[in-house]
Jmol script that loads the backbone (N, CA, C; Angstrom):
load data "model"
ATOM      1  N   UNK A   1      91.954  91.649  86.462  1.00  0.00           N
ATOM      2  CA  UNK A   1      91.189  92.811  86.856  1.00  0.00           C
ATOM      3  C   UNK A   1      89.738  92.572  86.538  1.00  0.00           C
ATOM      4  N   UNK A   2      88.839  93.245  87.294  1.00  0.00           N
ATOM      5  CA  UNK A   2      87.386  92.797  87.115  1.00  0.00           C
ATOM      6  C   UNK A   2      86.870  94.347  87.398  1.00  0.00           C
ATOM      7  N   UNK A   3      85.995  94.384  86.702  1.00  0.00           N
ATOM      8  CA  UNK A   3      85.233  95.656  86.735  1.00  0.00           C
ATOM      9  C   UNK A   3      83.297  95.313  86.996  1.00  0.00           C
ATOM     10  N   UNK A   4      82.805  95.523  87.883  1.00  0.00           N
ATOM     11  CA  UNK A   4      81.100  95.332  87.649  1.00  0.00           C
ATOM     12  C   UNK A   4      80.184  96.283  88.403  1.00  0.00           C
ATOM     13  N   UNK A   5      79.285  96.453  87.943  1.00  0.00           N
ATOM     14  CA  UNK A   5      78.199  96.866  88.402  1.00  0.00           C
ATOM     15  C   UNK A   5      76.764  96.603  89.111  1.00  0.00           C
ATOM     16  N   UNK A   6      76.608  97.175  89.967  1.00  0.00           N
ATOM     17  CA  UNK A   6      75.093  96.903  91.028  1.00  0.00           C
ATOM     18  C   UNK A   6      73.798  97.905  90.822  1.00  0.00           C
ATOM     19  N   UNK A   7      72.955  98.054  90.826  1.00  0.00           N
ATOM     20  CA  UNK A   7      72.450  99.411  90.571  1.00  0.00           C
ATOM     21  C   UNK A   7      73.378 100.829  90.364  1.00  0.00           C
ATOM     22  N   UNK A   8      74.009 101.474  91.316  1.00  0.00           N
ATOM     23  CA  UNK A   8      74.657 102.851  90.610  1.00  0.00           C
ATOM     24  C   UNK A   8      75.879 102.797  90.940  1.00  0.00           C
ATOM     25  N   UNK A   9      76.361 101.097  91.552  1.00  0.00           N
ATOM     26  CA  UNK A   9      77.924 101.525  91.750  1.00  0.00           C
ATOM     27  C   UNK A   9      78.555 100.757  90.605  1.00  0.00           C
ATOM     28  N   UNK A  10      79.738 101.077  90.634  1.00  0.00           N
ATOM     29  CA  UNK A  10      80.504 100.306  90.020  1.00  0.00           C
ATOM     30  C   UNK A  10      82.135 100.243  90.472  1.00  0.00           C
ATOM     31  N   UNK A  11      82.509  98.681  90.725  1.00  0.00           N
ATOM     32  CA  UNK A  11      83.586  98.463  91.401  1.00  0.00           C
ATOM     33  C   UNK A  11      84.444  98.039  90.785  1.00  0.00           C
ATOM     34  N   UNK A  12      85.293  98.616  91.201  1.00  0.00           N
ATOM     35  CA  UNK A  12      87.196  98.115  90.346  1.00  0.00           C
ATOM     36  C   UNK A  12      87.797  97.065  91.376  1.00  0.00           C
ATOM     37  N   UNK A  13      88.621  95.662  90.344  1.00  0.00           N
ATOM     38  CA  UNK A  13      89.143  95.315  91.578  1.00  0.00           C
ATOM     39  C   UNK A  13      90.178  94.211  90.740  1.00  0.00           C
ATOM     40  N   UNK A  14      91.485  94.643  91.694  1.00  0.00           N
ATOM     41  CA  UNK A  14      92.808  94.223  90.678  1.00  0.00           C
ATOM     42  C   UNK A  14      93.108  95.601  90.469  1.00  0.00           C
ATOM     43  N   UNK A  15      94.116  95.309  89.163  1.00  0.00           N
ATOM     44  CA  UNK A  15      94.731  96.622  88.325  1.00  0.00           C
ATOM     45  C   UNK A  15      93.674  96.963  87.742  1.00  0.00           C
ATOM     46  N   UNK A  16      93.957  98.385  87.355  1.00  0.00           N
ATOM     47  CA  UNK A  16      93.087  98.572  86.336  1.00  0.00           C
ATOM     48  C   UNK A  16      94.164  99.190  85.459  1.00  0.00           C
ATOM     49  N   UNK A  17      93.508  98.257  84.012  1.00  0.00           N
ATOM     50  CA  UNK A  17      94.059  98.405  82.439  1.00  0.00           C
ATOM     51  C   UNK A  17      93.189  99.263  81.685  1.00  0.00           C
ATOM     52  N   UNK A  18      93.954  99.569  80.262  1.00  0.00           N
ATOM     53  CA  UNK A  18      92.631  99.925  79.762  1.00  0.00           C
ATOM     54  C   UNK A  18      91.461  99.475  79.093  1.00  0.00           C
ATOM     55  N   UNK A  19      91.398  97.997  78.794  1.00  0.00           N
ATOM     56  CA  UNK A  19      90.578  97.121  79.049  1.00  0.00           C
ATOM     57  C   UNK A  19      89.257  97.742  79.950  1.00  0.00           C
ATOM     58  N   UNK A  20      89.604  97.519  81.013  1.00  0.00           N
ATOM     59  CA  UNK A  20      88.602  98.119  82.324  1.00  0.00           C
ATOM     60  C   UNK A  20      88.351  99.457  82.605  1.00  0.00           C
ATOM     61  N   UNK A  21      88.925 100.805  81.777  1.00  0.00           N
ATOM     62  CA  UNK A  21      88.921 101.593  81.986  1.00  0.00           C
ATOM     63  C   UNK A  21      87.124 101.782  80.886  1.00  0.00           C
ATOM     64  N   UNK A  22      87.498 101.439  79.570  1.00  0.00           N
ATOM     65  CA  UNK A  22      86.632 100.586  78.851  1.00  0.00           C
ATOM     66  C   UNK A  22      84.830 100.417  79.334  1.00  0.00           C
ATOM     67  N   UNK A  23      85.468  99.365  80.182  1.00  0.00           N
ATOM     68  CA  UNK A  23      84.292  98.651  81.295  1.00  0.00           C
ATOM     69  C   UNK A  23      83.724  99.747  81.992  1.00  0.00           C
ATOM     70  N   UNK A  24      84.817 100.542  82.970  1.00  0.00           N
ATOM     71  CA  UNK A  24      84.005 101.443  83.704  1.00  0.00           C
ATOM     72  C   UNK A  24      83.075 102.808  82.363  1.00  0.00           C
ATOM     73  N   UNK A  25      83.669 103.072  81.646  1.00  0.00           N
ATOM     74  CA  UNK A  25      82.889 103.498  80.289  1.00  0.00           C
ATOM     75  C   UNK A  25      81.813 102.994  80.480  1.00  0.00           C
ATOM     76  N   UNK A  26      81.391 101.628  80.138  1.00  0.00           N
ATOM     77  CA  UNK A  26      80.193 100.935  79.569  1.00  0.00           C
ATOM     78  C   UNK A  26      79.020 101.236  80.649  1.00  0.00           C
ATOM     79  N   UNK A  27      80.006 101.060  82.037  1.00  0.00           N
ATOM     80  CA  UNK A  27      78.808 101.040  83.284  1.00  0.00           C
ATOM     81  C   UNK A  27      78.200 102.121  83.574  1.00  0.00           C
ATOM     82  N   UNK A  28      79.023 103.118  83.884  1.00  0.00           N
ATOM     83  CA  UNK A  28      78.562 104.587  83.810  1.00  0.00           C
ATOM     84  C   UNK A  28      77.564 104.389  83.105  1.00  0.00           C
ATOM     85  N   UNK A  29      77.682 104.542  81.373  1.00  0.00           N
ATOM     86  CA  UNK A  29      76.972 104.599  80.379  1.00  0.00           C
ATOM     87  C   UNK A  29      75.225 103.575  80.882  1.00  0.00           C
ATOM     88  N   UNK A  30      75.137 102.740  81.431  1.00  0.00           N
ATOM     89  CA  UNK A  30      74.395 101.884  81.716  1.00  0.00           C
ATOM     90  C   UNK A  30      73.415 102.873  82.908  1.00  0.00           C
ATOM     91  N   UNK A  31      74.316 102.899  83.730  1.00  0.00           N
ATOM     92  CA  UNK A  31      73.932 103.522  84.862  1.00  0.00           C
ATOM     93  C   UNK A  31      72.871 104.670  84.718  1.00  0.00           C
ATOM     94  N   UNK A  32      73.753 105.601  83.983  1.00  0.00           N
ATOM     95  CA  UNK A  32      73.164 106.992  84.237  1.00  0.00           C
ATOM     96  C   UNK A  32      71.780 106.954  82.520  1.00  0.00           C
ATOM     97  N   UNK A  33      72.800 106.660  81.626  1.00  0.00           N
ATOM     98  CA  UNK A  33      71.387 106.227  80.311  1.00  0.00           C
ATOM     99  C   UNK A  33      70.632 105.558  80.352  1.00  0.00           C
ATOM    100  N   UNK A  34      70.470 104.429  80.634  1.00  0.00           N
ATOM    101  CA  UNK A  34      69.576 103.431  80.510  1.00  0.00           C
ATOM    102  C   UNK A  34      69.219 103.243  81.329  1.00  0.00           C
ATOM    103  N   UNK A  35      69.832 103.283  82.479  1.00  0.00           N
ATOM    104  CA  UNK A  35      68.681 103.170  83.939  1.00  0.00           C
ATOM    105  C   UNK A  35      68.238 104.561  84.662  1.00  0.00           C
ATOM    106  N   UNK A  36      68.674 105.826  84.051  1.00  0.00           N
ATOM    107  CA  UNK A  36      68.424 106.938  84.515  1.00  0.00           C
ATOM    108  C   UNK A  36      68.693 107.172  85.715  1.00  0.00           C
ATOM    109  N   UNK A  37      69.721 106.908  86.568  1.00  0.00           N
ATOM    110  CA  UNK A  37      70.373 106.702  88.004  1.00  0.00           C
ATOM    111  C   UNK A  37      71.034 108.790  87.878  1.00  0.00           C
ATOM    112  N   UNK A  38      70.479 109.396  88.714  1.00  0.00           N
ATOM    113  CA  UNK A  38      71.386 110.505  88.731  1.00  0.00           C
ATOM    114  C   UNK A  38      72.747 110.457  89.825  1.00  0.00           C
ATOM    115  N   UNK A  39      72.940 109.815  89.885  1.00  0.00           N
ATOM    116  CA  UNK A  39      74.183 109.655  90.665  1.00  0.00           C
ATOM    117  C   UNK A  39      75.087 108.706  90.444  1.00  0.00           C
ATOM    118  N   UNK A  40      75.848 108.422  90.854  1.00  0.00           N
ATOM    119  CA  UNK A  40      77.152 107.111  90.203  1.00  0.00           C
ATOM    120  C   UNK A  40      78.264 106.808  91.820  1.00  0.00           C
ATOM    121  N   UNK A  41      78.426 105.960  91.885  1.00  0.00           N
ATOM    122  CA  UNK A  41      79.594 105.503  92.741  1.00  0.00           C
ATOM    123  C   UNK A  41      80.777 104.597  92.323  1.00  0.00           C
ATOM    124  N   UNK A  42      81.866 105.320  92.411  1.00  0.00           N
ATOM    125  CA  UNK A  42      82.542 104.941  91.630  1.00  0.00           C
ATOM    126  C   UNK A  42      83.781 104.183  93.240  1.00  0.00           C
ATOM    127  N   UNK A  43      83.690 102.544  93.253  1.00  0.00           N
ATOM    128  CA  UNK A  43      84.252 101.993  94.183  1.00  0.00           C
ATOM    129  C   UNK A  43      85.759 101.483  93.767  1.00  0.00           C
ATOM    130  N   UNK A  44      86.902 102.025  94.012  1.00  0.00           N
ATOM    131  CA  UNK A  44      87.812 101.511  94.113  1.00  0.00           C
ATOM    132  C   UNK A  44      88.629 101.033  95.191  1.00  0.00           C
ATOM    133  N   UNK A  45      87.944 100.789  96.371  1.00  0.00           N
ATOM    134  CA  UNK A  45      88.578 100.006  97.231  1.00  0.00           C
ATOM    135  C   UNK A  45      89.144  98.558  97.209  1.00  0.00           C
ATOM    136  N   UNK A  46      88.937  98.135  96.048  1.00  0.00           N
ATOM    137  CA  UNK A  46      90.004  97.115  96.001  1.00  0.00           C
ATOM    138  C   UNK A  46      90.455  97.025  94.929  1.00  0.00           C
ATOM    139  N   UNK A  47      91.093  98.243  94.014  1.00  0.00           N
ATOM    140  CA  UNK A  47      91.854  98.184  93.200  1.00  0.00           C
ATOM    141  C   UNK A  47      93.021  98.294  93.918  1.00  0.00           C
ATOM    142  N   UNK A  48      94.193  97.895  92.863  1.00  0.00           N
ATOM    143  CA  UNK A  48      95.217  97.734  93.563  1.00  0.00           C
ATOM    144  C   UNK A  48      96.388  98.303  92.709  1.00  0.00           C
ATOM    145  N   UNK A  49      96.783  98.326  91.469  1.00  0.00           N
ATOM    146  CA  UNK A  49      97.167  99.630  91.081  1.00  0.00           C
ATOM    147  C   UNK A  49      96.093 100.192  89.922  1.00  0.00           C
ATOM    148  N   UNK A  50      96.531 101.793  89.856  1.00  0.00           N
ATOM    149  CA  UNK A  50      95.963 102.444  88.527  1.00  0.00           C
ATOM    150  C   UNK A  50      96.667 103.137  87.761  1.00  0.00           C
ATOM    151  N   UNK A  51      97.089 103.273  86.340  1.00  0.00           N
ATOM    152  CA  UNK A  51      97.710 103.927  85.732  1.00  0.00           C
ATOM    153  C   UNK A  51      97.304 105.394  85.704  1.00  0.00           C
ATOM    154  N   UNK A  52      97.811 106.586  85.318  1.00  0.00           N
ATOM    155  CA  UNK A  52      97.271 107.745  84.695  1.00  0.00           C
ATOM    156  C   UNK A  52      96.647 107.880  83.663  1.00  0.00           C
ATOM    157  N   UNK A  53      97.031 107.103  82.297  1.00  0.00           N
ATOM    158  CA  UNK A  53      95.838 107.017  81.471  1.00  0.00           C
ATOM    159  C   UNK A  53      94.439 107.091  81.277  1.00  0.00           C
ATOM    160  N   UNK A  54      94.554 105.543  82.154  1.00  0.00           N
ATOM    161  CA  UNK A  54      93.180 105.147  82.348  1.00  0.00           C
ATOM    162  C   UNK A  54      92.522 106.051  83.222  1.00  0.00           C
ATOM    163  N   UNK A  55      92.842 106.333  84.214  1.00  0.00           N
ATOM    164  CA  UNK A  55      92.324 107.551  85.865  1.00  0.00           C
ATOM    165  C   UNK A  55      92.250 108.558  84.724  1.00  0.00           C
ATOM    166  N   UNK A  56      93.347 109.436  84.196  1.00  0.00           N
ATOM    167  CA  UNK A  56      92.990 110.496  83.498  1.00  0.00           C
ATOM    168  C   UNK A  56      91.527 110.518  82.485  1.00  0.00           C
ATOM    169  N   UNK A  57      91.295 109.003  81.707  1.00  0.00           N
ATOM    170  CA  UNK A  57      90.263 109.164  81.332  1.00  0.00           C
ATOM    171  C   UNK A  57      88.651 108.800  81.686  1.00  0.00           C
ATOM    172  N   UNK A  58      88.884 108.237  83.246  1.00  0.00           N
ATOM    173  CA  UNK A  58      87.744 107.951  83.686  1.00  0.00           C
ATOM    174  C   UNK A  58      87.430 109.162  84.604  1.00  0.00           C
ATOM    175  N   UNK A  59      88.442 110.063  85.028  1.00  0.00           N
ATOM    176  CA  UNK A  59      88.081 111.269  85.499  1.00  0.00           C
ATOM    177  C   UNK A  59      87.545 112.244  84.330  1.00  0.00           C
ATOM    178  N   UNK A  60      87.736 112.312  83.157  1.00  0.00           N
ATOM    179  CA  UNK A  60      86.896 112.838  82.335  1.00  0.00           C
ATOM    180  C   UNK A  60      85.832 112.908  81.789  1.00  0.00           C
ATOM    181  N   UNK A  61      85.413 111.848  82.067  1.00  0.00           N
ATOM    182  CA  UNK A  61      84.093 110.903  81.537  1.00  0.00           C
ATOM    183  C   UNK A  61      83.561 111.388  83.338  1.00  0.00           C
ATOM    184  N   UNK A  62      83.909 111.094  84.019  1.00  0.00           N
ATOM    185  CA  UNK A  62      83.228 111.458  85.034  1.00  0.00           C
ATOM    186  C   UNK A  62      82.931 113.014  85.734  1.00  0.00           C
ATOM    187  N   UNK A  63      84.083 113.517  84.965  1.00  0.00           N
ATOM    188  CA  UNK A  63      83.672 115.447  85.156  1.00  0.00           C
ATOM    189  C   UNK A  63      82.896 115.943  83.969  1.00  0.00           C
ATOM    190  N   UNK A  64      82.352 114.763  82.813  1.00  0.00           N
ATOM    191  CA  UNK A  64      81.426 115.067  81.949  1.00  0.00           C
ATOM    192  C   UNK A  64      79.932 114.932  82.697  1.00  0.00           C
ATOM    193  N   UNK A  65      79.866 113.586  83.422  1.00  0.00           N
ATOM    194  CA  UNK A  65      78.653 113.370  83.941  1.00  0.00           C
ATOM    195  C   UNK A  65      78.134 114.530  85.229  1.00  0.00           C
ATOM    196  N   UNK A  66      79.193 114.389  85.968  1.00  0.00           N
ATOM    197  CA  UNK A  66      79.174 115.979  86.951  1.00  0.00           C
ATOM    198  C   UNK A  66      78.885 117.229  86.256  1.00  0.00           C
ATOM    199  N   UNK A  67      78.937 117.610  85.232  1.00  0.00           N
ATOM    200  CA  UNK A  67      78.419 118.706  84.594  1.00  0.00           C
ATOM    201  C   UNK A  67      77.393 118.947  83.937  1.00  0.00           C
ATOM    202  N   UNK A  68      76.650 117.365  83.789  1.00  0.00           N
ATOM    203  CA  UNK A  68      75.878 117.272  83.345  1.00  0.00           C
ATOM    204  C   UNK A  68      74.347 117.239  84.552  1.00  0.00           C
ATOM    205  N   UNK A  69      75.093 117.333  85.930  1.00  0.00           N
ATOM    206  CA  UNK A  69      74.191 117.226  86.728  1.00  0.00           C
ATOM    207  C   UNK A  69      74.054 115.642  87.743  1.00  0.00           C
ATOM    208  N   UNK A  70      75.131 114.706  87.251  1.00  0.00           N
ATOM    209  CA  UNK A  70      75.044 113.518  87.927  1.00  0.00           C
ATOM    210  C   UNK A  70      75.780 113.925  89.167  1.00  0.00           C
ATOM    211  N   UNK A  71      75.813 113.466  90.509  1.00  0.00           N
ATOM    212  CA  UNK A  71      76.506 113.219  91.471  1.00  0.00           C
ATOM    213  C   UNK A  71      77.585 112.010  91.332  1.00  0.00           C
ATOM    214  N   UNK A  72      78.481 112.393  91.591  1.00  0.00           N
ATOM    215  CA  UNK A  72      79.745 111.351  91.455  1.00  0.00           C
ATOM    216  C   UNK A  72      80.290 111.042  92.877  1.00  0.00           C
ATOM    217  N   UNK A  73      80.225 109.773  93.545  1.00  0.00           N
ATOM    218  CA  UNK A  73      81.140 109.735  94.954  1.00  0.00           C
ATOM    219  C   UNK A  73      81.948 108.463  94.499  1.00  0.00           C
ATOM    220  N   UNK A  74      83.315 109.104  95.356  1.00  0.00           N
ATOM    221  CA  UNK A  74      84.166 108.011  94.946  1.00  0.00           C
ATOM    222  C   UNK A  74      84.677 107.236  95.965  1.00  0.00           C
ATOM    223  N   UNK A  75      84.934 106.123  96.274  1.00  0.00           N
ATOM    224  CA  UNK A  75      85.839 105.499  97.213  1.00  0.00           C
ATOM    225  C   UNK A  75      86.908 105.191  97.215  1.00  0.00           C
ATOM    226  N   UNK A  76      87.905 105.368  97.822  1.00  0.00           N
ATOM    227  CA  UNK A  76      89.168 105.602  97.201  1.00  0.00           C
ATOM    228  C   UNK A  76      90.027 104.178  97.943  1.00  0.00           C
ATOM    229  N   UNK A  77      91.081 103.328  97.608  1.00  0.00           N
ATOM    230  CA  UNK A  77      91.795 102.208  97.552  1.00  0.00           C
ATOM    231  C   UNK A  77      91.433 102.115  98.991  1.00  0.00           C
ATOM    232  N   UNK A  78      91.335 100.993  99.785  1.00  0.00           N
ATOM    233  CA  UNK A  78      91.917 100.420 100.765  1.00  0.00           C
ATOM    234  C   UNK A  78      93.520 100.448 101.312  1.00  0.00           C
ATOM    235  N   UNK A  79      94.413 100.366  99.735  1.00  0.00           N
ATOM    236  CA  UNK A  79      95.649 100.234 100.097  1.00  0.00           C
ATOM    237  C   UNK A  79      96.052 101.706  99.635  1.00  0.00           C
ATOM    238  N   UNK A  80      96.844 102.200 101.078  1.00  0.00           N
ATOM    239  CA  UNK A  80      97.091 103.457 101.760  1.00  0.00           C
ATOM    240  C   UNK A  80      97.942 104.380 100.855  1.00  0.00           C
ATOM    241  N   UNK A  81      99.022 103.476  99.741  1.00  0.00           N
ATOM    242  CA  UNK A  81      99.822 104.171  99.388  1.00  0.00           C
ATOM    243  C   UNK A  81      99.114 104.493  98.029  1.00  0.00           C
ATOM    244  N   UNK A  82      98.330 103.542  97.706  1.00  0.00           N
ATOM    245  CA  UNK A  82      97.201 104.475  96.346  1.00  0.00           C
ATOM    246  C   UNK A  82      96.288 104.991  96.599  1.00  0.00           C
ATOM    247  N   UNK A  83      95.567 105.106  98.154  1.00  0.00           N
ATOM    248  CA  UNK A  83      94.644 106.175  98.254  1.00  0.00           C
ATOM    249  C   UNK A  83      95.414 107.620  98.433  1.00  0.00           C
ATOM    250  N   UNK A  84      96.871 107.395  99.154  1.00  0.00           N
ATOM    251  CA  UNK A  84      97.387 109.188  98.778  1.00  0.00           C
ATOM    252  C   UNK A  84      97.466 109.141  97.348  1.00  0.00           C
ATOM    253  N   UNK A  85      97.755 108.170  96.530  1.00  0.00           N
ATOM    254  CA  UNK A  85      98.056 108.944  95.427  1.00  0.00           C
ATOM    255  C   UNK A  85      97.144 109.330  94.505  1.00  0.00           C
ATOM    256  N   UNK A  86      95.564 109.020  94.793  1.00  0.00           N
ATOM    257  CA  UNK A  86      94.312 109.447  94.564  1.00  0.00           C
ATOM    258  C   UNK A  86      93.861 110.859  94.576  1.00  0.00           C
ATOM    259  N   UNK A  87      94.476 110.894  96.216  1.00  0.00           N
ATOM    260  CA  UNK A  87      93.971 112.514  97.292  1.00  0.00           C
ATOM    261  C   UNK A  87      95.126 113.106  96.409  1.00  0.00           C
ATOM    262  N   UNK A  88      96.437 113.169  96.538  1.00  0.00           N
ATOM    263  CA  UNK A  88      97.345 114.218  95.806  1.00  0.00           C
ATOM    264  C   UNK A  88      97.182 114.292  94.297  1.00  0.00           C
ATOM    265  N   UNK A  89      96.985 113.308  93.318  1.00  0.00           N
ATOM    266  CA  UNK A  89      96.401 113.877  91.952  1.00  0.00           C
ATOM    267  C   UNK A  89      95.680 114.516  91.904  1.00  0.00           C
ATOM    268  N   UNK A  90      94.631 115.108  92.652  1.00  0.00           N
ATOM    269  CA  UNK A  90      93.419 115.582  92.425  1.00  0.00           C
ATOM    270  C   UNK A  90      93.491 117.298  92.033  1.00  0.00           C
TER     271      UNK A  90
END
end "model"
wireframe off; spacefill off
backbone 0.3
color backbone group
């Protein structure tokens, strides 16, 4: 699994563990603190699975930054049977 960042996105790709859940932590953190980016993109089109853990806690960290005033857009899997299961957790 690989996790990285470009200016305000940051892309998942593989599984994501919590290792990388971690990672997406750090980038956010990069993103929106240190580079003062008000917005974030959060790319998972080529992840390929995701646990609830990890999703449960990067959706928290990310309904922290949304409340704080960041814009959050997400891209959701390429592969069809984890982008429903993206759209129906929600």
């Amino acid at each position: 699994m690989s996790v990285s960042f470009d200016d305000n996105c940051v892309s998942v790709y593989g599984d994501l563990t919590s290792e990388d859940a971690y990672r997406v932590f750090s980038s956010t953190h990069v993103i929106c603190e240190i580079k003062g980016y008000q917005d974030i993109k959060l790319d998972f089109s080529h992840c390929r699975k995701a646990f609830s853990p990890q999703m449960m806690a990067i959706c928290a960290r990310a309904l922290s930054y949304w409340k704080d005033g960041v814009d959050i857009e997400l891209t959701l899997p390429i592969d069809q049977a984890l982008s429903r299961l993206f759209i129906n957790a929600n």
